[in-house]
N, C-alpha and C positions, 0 to 999 in steps of 0.2 A: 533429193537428187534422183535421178533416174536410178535406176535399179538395173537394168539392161541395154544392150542396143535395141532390142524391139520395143522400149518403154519411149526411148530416145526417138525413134523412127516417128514412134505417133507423136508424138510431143512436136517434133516438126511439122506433121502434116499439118496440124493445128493451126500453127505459122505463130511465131513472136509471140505478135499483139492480143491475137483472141488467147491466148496460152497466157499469157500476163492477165488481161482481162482475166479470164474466167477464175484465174487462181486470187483474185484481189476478190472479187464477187464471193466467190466459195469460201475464204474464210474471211472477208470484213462482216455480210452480213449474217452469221451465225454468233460470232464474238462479240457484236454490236449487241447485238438480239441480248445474250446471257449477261453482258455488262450490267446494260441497261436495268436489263432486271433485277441482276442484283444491287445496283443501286439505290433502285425503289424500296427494294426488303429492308437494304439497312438504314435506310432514310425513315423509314418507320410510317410514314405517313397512308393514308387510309388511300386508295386507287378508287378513284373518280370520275367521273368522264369530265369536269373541267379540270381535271389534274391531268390530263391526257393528250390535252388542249394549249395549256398552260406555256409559255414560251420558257422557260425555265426544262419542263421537260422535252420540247423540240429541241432546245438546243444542246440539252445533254446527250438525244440520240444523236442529232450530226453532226456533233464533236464524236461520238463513238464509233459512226459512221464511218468517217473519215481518216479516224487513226488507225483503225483497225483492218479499212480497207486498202489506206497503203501501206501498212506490215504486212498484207496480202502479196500485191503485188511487189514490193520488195524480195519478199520470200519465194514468189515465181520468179522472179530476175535471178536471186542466188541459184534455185534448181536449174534456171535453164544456160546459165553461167557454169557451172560445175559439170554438166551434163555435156556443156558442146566440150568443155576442156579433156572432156575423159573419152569422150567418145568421137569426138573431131566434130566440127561442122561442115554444113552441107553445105554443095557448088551453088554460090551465088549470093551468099549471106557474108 
């Protein structure tokens, strides 16, 4: 959630969309990132460039991709839900 009105202030300038956007981007692909990897670790298997290739592992990253990136932007939807409740929303929205 915002922390402030001037946190809140940018958070707008932002507008919505890129604000969701960029909060689904900023934690789908790092979460994706460290899943994935741990996945391969306990999967135990040796990392290979056709293991890398492998449709088995494409489709593990974009299932990770993808769940992780809309807990992203869910998680921008509840901060920026919480934030316009607490601090009002802006003329025109």
């Amino acid at each position: 959630m915002a922390a402030s009105q001037t946190e809140w202030e940018r958070m707008q300038q932002l507008g919505f969309q890129r604000f969701l956007l960029r909060g689904a981007l900023r934690h789908g692909i790092p979460m994706a990132a460290v899943v994935v990897l741990l996945l391969e670790v306990i999967s135990g298997t040796t990392p290979s460039r056709d293991r890398l290739v492998s449709g088995e592992f494409l489709s593990r990253v974009l299932l990770c991709l993808a769940v992780f990136t809309a807990s992203g932007a869910i998680s921008s939807l509840a901060r920026w839900k919480a934030a316009e409740s607490l601090f009002g929303k802006r003329d025109g929205t």
